[in-house]
N, C-alpha and C positions, 0 to 999 in steps of 0.2 A: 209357245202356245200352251202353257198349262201356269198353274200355282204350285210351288211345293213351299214348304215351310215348316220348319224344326225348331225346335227345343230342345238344348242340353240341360238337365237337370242334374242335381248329384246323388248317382246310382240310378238314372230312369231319363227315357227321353221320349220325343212323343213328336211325329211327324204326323203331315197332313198334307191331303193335295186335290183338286179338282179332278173332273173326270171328263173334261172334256179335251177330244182331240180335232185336227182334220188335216184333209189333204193338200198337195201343192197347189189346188185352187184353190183352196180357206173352205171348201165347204165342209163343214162341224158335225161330228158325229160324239155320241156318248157313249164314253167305253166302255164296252163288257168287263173288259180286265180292268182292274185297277191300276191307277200309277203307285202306285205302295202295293208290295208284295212279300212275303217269305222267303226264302230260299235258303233252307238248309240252317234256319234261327234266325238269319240276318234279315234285318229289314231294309230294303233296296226301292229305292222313290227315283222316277228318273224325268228327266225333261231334256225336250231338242227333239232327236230325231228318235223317229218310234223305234227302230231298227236295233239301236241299242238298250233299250227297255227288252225288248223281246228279247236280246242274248242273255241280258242280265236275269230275266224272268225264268224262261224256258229253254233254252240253249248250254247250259252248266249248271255242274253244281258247286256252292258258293262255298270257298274253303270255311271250315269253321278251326275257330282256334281250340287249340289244346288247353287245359287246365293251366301248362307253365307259358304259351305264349299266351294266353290271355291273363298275364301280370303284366307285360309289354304291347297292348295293341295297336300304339305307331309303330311296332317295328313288325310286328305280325301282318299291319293294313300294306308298310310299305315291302316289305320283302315276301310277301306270300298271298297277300288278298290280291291285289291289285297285278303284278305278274300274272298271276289265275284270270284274272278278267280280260285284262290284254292278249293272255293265249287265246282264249275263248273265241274273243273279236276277230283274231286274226285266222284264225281256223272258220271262222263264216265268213271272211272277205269285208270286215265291217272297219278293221282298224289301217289307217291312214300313212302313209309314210312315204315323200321320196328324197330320194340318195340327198344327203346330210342334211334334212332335219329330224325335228325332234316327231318322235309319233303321235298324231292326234287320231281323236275320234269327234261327234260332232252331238256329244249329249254332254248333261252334265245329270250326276247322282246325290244324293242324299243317301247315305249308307248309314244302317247301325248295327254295332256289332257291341251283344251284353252292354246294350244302353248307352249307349259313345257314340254319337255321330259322327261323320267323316265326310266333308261333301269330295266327291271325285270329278273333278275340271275334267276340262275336253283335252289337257294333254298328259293326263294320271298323274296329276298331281293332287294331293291334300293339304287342309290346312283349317286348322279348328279357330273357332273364334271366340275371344276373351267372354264377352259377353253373352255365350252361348247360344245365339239364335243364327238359324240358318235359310237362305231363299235362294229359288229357282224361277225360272219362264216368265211369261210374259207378264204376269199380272203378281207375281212375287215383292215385287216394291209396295204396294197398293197394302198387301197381304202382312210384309213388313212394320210399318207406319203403323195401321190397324195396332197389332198386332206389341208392339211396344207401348201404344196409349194403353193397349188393354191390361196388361201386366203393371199397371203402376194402380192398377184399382183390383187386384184379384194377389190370394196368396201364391206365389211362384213358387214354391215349395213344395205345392197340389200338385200330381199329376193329374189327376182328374179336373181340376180348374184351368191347368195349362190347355190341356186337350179341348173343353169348351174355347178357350179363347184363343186356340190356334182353329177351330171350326168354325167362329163366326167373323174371324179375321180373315178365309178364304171367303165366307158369305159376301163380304166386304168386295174383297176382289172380282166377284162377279159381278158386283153394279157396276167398275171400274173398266174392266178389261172383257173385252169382247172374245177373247182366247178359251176365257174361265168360264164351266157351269157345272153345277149341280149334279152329281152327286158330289156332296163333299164327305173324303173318308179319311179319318185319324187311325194312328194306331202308338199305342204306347209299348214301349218293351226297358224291361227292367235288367238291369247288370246281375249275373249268375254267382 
């Protein structure tokens, strides 16, 4: 029930996502909070169940990397961010698990840490993509598609042109997906 949508750039990436939510009857409200937020430098975009937005938003604080693991950020995301979030979950009763499987949750994230996205699955796992674009929720395909036309007529090199055409590639998504509305918020963050 939302859009999110990323760009890896090199040294800079720039996520975006609708702002609308609703409840287990579908009725739609427009979020106060944003689905892209701060926490502790990291930018943290989430979609699925609000539940985990809120841990990830307001319920911890997001580890930040040291000067020497931030040379290594997959090993930083997998042996220290992601443990930290999974504590977090499990200490609000949010994260999943019975006798011999694997632990899930029931969101899916767009994470960036000094400009590196990381999308985090519903069973903590990661996994970066060659072609550097990234999507979430319902209207994410839509936003996708967009979203790649757009980039073969805009320098990709821009953050500031990324960030337009990842903002009217959610545009897009709202004529498409009854999930998606307005406001739509980008935000860029650059590698330290």
């Amino acid at each position: 029930m939302t859009t999110l949508i990323g760009y890896q750039g090199k040294g800079w990436a720039v996520l975006g996502c609708d702002s609308r939510s609703s409840d287990d009857s579908g009725r739609p409200m427009v979020m106060a909070t944003h689905k892209i937020i701060e926490n502790n430098g990291v930018l943290i975009a989430g979609s699925g169940a609000g539940r985990g937005s809120n841990i990830m938003q307001f319920g911890w604080k997001a580890p930040k990397p040291t000067a020497a693991e931030a040379q290594d950020l997959d090993n930083f995301v997998t042996q220290k961010f992601i443990p930290a979030m999974r504590k977090a979950f499990i200490d609000a009763g949010y994260d999943m698990k019975e006798d011999g499987d694997a632990a899930t949750h029931d969101s899916d994230f767009l994470v960036c840490i000094r400009g590196t996205i990381y999308p985090i699955f519903g069973d903590y796992s990661w996994d970066r993509d060659s072609r550097g674009i990234y999507y979430a929720g319902s209207g994410g395909d839509v936003a996708l598609g967009s979203l790649v036309a757009r980039l073969e007529n805009i320098d990709n090199n821009d953050p500031q042109d990324v960030q337009d055409a990842i903002a009217n590639s959610i545009r897009d998504a709202i004529d498409w997906d009854i999930y998606t509305a307005a406001p739509v918020v980008t935000r860029i963050q650059y590698s330290k």
